[in-house]
C-alpha positions as CSV (number, residue, x, y, z in Angstrom):
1,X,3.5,16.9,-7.1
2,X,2.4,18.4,-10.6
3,X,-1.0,17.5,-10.5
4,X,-1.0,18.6,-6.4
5,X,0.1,21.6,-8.0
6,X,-2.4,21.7,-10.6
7,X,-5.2,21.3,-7.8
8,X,-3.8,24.1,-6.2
9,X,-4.1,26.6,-9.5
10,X,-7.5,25.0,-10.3
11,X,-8.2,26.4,-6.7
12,X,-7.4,29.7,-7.1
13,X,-9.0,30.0,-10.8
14,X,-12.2,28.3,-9.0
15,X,-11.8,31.4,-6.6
16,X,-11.9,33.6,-9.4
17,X,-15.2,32.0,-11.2
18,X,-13.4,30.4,-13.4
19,X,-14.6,26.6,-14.2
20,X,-12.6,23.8,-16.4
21,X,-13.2,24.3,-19.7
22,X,-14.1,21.4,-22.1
23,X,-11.3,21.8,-24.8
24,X,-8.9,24.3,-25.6
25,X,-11.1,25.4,-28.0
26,X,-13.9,26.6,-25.6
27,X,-11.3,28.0,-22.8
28,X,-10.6,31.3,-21.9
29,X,-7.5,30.9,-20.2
30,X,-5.3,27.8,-20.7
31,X,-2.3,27.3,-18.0
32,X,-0.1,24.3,-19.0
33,X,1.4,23.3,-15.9
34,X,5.3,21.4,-16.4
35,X,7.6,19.6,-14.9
36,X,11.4,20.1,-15.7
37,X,12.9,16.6,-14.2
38,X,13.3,14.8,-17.8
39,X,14.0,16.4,-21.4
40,X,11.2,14.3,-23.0
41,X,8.7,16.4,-20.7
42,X,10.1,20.0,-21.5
43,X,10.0,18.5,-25.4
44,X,6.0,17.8,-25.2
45,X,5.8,21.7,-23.3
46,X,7.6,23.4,-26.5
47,X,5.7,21.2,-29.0
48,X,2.1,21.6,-27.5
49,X,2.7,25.4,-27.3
50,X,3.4,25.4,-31.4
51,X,-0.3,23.9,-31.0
52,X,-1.7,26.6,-29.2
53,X,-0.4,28.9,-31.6
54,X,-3.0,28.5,-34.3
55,X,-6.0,28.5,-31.3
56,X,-4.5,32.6,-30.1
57,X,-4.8,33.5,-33.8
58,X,-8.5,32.2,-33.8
59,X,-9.7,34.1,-30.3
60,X,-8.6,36.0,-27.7
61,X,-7.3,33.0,-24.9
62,X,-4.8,33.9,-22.2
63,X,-2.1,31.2,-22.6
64,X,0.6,31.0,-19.7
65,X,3.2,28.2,-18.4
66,X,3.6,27.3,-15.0
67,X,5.6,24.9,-13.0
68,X,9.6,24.0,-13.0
69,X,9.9,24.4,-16.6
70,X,8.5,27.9,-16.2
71,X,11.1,28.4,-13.1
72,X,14.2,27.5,-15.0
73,X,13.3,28.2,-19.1
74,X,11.4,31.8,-18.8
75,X,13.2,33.3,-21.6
76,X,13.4,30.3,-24.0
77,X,9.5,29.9,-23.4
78,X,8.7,33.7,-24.2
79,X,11.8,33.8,-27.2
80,X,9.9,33.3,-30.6
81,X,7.0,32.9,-28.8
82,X,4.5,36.6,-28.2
83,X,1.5,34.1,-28.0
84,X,2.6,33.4,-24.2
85,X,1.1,36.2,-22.2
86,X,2.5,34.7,-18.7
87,X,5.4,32.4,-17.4
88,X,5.1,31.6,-13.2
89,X,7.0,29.7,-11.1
90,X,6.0,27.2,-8.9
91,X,6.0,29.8,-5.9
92,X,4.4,32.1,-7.6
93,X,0.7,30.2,-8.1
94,X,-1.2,32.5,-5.0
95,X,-0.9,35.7,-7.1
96,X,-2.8,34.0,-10.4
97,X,-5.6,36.7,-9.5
98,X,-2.5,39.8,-10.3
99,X,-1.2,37.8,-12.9
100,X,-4.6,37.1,-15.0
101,X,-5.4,41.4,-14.5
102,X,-1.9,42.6,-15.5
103,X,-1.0,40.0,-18.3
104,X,-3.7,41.9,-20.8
105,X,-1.7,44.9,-20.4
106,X,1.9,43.5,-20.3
107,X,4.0,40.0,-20.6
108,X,4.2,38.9,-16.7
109,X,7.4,36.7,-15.5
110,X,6.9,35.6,-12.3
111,X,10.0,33.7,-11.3
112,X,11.1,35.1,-7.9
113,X,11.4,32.7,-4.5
114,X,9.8,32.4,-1.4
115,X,12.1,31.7,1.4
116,X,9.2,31.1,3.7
117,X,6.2,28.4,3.2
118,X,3.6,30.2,0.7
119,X,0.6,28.4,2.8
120,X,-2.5,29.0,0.5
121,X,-5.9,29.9,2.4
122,X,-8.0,27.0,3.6
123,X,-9.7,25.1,1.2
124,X,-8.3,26.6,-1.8
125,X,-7.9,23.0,-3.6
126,X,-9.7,22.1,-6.2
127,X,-9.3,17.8,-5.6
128,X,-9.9,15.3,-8.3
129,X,-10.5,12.7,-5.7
130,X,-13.7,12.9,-2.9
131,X,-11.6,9.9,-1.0
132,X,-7.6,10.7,-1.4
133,X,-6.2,13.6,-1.3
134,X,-2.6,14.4,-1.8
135,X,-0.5,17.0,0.9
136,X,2.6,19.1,0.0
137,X,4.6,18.9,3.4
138,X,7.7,20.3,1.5
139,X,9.0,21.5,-1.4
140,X,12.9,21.7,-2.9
141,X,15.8,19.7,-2.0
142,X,19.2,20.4,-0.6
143,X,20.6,16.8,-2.0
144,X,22.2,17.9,-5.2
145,X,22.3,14.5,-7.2
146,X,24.5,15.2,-9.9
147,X,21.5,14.7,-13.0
148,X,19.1,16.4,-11.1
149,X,17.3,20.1,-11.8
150,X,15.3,20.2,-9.0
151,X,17.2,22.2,-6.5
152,X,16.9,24.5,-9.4
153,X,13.6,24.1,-10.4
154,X,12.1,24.2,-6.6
155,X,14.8,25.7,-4.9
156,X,16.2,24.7,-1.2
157,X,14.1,22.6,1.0
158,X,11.6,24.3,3.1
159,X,9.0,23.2,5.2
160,X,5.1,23.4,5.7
161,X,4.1,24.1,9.2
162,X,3.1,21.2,11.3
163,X,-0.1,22.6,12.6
164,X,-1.5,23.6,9.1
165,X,-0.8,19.9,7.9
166,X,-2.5,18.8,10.6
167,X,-5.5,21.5,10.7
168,X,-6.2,20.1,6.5
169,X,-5.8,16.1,7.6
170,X,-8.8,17.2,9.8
171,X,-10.8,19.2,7.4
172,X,-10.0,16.0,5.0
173,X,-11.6,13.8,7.4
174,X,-14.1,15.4,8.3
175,X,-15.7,15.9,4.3
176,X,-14.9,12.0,4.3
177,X,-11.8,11.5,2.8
178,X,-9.8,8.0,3.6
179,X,-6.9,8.3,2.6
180,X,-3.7,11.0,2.5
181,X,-0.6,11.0,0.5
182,X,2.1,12.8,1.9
183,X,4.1,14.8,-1.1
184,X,7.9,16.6,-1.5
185,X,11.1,16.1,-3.2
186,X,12.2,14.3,-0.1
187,X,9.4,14.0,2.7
188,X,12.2,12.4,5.0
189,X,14.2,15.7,5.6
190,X,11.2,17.3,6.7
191,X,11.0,19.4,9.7
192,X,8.0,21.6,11.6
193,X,9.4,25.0,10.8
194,X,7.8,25.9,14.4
195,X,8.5,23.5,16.9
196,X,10.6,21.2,15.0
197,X,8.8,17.7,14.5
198,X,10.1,15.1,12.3
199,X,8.6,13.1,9.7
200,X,8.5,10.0,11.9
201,X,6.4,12.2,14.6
202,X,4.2,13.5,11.6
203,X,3.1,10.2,10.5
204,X,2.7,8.7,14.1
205,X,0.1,12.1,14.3
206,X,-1.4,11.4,11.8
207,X,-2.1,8.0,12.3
208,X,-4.0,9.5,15.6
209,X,-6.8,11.5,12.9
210,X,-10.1,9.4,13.1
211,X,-11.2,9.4,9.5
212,X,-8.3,8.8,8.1
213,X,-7.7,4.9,7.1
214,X,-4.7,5.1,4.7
215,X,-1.7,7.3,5.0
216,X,0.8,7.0,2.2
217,X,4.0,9.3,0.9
218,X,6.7,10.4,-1.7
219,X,9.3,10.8,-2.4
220,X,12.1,9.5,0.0
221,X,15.5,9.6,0.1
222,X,18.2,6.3,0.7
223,X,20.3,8.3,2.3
224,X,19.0,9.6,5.2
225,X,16.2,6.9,5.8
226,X,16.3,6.6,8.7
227,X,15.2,3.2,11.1
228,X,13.4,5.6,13.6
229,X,11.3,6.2,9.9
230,X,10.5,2.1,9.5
231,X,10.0,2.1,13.4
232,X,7.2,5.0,13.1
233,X,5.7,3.0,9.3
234,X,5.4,-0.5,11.3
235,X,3.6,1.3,14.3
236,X,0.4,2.2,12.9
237,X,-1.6,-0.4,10.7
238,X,-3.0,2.5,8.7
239,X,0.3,3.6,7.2
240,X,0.1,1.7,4.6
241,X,3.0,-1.2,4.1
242,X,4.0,0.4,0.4
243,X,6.6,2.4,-0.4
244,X,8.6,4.4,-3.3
245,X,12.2,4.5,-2.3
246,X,14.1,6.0,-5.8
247,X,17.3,3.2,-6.2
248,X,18.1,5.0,-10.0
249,X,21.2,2.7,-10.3
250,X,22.6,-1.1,-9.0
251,X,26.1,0.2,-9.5
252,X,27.7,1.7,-6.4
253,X,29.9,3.5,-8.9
254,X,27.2,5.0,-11.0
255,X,25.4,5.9,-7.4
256,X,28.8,7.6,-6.7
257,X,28.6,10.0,-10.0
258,X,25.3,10.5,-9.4
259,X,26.1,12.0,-6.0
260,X,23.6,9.6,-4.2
261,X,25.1,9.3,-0.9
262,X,24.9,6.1,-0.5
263,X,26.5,2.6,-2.1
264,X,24.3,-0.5,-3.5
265,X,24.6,-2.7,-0.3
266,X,23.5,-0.2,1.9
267,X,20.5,0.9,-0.2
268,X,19.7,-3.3,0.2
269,X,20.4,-3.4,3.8
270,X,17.6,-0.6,4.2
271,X,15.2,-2.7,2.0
272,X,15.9,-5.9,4.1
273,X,15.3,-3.8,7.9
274,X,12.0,-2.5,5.7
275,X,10.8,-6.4,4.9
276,X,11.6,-7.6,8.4
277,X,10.3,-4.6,10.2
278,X,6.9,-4.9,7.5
279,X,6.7,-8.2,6.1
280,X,5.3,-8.7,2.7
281,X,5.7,-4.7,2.0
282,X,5.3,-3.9,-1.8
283,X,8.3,-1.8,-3.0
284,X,8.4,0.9,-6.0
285,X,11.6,2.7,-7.6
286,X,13.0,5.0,-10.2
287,X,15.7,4.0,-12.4
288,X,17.7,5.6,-14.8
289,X,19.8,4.0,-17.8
290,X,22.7,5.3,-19.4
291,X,23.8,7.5,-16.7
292,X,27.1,9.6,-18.2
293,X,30.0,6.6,-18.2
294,X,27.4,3.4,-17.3
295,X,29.1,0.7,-18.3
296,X,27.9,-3.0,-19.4
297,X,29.2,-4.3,-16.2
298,X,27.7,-1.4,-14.2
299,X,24.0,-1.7,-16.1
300,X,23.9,-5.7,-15.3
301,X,24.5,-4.6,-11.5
302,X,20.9,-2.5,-11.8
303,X,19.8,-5.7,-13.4
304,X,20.6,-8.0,-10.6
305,X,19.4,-5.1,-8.0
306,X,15.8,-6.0,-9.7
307,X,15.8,-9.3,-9.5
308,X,17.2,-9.3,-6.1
309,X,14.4,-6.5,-4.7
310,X,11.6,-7.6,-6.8
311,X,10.1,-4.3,-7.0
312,X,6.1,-4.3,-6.8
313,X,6.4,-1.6,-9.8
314,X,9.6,0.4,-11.4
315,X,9.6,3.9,-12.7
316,X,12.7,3.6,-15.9
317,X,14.3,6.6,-17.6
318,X,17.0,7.2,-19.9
319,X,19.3,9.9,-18.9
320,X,19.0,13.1,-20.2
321,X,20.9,16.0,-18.9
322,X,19.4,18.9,-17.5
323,X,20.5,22.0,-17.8
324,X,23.3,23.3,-15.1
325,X,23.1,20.0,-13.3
326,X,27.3,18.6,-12.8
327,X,25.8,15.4,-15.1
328,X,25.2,18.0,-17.9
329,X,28.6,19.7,-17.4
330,X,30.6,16.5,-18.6
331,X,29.9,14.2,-22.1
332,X,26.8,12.4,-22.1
333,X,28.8,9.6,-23.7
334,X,26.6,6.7,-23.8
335,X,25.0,6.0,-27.1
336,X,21.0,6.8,-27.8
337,X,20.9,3.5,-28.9
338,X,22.8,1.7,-26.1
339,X,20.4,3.9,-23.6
340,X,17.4,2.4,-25.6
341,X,18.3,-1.0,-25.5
342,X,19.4,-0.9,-22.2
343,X,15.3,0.7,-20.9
344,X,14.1,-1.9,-23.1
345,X,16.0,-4.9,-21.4
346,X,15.1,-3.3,-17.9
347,X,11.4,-2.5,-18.9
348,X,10.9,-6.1,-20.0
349,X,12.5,-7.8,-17.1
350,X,10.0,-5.6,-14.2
351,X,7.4,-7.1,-16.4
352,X,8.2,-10.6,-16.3
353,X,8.8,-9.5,-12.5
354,X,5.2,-7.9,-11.9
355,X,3.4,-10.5,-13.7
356,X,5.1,-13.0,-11.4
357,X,4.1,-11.1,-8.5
358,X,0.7,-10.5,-9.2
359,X,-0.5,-13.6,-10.2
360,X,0.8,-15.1,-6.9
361,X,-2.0,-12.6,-6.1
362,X,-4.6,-15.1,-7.4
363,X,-7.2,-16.2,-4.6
364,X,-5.7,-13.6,-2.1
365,X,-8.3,-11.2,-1.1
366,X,-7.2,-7.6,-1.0
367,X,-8.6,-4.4,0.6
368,X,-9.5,-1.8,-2.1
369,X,-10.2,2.1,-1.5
370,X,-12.6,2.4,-5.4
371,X,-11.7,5.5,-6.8
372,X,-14.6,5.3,-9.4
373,X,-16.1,3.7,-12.1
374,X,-13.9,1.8,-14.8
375,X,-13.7,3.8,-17.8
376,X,-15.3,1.4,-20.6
377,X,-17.8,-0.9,-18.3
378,X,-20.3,1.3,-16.4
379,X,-20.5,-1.6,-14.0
380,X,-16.7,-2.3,-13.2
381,X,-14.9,-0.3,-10.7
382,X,-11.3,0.8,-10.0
383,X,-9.5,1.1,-6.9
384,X,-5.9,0.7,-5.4
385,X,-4.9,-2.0,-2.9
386,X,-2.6,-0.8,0.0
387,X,0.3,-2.0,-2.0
388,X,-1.1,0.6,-4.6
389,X,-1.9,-2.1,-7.1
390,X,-4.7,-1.3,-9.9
391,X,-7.7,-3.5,-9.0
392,X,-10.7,-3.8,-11.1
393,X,-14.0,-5.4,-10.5
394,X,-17.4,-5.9,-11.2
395,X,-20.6,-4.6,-9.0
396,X,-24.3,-3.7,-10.1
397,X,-23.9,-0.7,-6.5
398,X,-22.0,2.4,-7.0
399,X,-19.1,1.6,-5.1
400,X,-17.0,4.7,-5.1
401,X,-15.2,6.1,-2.1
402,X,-15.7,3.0,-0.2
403,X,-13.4,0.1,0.9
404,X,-14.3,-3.4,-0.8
405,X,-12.9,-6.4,-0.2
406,X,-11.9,-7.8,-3.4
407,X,-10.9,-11.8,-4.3
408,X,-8.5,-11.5,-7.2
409,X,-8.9,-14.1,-10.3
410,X,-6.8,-12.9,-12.6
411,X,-3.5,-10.2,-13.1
412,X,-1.8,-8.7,-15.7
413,X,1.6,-7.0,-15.2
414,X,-0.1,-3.3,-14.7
415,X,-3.2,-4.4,-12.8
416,X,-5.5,-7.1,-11.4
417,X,-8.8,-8.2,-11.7
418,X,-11.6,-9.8,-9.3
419,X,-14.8,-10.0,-7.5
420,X,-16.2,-8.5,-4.4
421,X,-15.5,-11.3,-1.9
422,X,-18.4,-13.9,-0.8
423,X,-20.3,-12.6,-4.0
């Protein structure tokens, strides 16, 4: 969602005449976007603004902060710190033209909520794709997990209207785009604020859109995923049989402190309805280590939820409270280097996992949408399979944008290699 975000202020600089720059050095206005979900991100925020420091005292560069950080942090960002000349929340992005006039004259802190959708003016988007594009269809949440900032960050869920969703998926197709990735802090909740269409109905729609080959989305919630949401994925061969469903703990007891809302054997009966409704769907998660109180026992149960799921790929954290979540109200009373040792163990067992998976990959040919060329061969090319594994491969044509079928020969743990089948 941060770099959906980003496209979206790159839009309305682009509106402005404004162009990226090609270093810090040589911009005129720098806008560090954040995210507020993890410590470790606001840490890299406060140390790369120290950096920009030295580059105000050179020249005259607007420097501003944007994003959930900027939402929940305004004053610690501007305290100690008169190089900033802007701080706007994530609601706030439309009035960038105000904001760039006015912040010459005075600091601007932009912080204040829109209850309704802020839907931006067509095209406004500045994409780094030409062949996926990624959709916000919500924003906030109204699940309050315990560790979680985002209700703070992004507010209460709210919804973006179904026609305007459907009005871009056709613009999308249209310029040639293949594929669309649905975004929000939990897509599943969604609702058309006008006539009241669930997700299921959104992605059976948009299955209809000619053009459109690959439909994909994040982030859903256990909870409330629902089987009328596997029956709508199964119907349509072009949403894709991949999907990122956040587990964050094995333990139904840790899920319990978390506030989850839901228990270990339920979050596995959901993934076993998924694999009989879609067999052979490849399955992504987040997990977190050394949640408040995570015992031995209660780590070696995420443990076995990994070896039982067998997660295409794993997204692994070690807690780190955020500021007025419950979590960070209580002692954060597992050791640093328990919560090391503990991402460590889980990092290194998804490996062993992945590289098992993928190299049962070997001989299978896979459909890949090639995003572009690879970055050190000007004849190999990237692209993702629909299980949203990294494929890389060879070929003398310019191959971007389009759909190759590629034979895999080899795999790594992060990504696979081939050739373009029959060659």
């Amino acid at each position: 969602m941060n770099e959906n975000d980003s496209e979206r202020i790159a839009g309305v600089l682009a509106s402005l005449g404004a162009g990226p720059a090609s270093s810090e050095e040589d911009s005129d206005v720098i806008i560090v976007n954040t995210c507020a979900v993890r410590g470790k991100s606001q840490d890299k925020l406060y140390s790369y603004l120290g950096r920009l420091q030295g580059l105000k005292r050179k020249r005259p560069v607007l420097i501003g902060v944007a994003g959930c950080v900027a939402q929940v942090e305004s004053d610690r960002i501007l305290e100690g710190r008169p190089f900033v000349d802007f701080v706007v929340g994530p609601d706030g992005y439309l009035r960038l033209p105000e904001i760039l006039d006015r912040c010459r004259e005075e600091k601007i802190v932009l912080t204040e909520r829109s209850a309704a959708w802020p839907e931006a003016p067509p095209g406004l988007l500045v994409r780094k794709s030409p062949v996926s594009a990624s959709i916000t269809i919500m924003e906030g949440c109204d699940n309050f997990c315990s560790y979680c900032i985002v209700p703070l960050a992004r507010g209460r869920e709210k919804y973006r209207p179904f026609s305007a969703i459907r009005a871009e998926i056709q613009d999308l197709a249209r310029r040639g785009y293949k594929e669309v990735h649905f975004l929000g802090q939990n897509v599943n909740s969604y609702r058309d604020p006008d006539g009241g269409a669930s997700f299921p109905t959104l992605l059976r729609e948009t299955a209809r859109i000619e053009g459109i080959e690959r439909i994909r989305f994040l982030t859903s919630h256990p909870k409330n995923f629902t089987p009328e949401l596997i029956e709508a994925m199964a119907s349509s061969p072009r949403i894709c049989r991949q999907l990122h469903l956040p587990l964050q703990s094995g333990s139904t007891t840790v899920l319990r402190r978390m506030n989850r809302g839901y228990s270990r054997e339920e979050y596995l009966e959901k993934i076993s309805r998924l694999r009989k409704n879609m067999p052979g769907i490849d399955l992504s998660t987040d997990i977190i280590v050394g949640f408040p109180g995570e015992t031995e026992e209660e780590f070696r149960e995420t443990l076995s939820a990994l070896d039982e799921v067998r997660f295409a790929n794993i997204f692994s954290f070690r807690f780190s409270p955020r500021p007025g979540t419950e979590a960070a109200r209580g002692p954060d009373d597992v050791p640093v280097e328990t919560k090391k040792s503990r991402l460590i163990e889980v990092q290194s067992y998804q490996k062993i996992i992945q590289l098992e998976y993928h190299r049962s990959l070997i001989g299978r040919t896979l459909k890949v949408l090639v995003g572009g060329p690879g970055k050190k061969d000007p004849t190999a090319f990237s692209g993702r399979s629909e299980g949203y594994q990294v494929v890389n491969f060879r070929s003398e044509e310019d191959r971007r944008g389009q759909f190759v079928e590629v034979e895999i020969t080899t795999a790594g743990p992060y990504s696979l290699q081939g050739k373009i089948a029959g060659a």
